[in-house]
C-alpha positions as CSV (number, residue, x, y, z in Angstrom):
1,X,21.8,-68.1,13.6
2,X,21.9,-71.1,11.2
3,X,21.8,-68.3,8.3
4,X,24.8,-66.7,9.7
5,X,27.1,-69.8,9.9
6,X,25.9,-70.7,6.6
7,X,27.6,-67.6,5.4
8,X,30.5,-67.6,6.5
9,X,31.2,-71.2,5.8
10,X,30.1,-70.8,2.2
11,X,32.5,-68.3,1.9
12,X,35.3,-70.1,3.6
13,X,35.4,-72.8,1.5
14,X,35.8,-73.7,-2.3
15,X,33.1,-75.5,-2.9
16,X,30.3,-73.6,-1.2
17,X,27.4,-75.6,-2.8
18,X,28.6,-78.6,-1.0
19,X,28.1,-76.8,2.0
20,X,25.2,-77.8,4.8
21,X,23.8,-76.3,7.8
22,X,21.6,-78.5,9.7
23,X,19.9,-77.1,13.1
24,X,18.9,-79.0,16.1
25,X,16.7,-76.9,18.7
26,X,16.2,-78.4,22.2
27,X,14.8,-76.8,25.4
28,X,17.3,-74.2,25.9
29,X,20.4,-75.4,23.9
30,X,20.7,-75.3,19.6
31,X,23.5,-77.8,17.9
32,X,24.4,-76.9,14.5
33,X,26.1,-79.0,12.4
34,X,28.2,-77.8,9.5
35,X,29.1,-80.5,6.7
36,X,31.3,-79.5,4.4
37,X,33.2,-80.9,1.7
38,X,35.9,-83.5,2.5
39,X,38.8,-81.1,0.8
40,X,37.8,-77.9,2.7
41,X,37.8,-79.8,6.0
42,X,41.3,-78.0,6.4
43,X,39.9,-74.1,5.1
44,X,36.9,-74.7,7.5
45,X,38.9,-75.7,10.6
46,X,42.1,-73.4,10.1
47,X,45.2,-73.7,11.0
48,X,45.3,-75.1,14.9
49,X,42.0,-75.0,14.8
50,X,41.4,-70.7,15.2
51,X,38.5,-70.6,12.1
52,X,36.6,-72.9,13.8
53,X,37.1,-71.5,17.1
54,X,36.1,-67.8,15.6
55,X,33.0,-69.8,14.2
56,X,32.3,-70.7,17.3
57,X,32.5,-67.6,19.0
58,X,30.3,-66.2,16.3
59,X,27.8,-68.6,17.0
60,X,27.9,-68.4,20.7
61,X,27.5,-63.8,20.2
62,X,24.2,-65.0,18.4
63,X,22.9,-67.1,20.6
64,X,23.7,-65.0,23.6
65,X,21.4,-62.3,22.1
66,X,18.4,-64.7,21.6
67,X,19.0,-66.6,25.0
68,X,20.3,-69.7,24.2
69,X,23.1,-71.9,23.9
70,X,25.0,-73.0,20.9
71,X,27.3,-76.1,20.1
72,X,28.6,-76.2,16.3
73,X,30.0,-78.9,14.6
74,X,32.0,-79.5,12.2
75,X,32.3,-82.9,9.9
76,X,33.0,-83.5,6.1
């Protein structure tokens, strides 16, 4: 799951090396955070907010198929 975000935020944004994934597993729940750089802040959230929300919703397929659930976010 972390892999996948990863992607597609790297290929959001235009400086993809500044991009980082960090995963935090509990019991039954998995936060991932996604830092990015402070002037793709704007190409990672999206107009009104729909990128992230289609990250989200990416994120929450995923962990539907493994059993889990997911909270991603987002911070420069």
């Amino acid at each position: 799951m972390k892999e996948l975000i990863e992607l597609v935020a790297k290929s959001l944004v235009d400086n993809p090396e500044m991009v980082e994934v960090n995963q935090i597993t509990n019991n039954t729940s998995v936060i991932l955070e996604v830092k990015v750089a402070p002037d793709d802040m704007g190409r990672i959230i999206g107009k009104r907010g729909k990128i992230a929300r289609a990250i989200r919703t990416v994120a929450k397929a995923a962990a539907t198929k493994e059993g889990v659930k997911v909270s991603v976010e987002i911070s420069c």
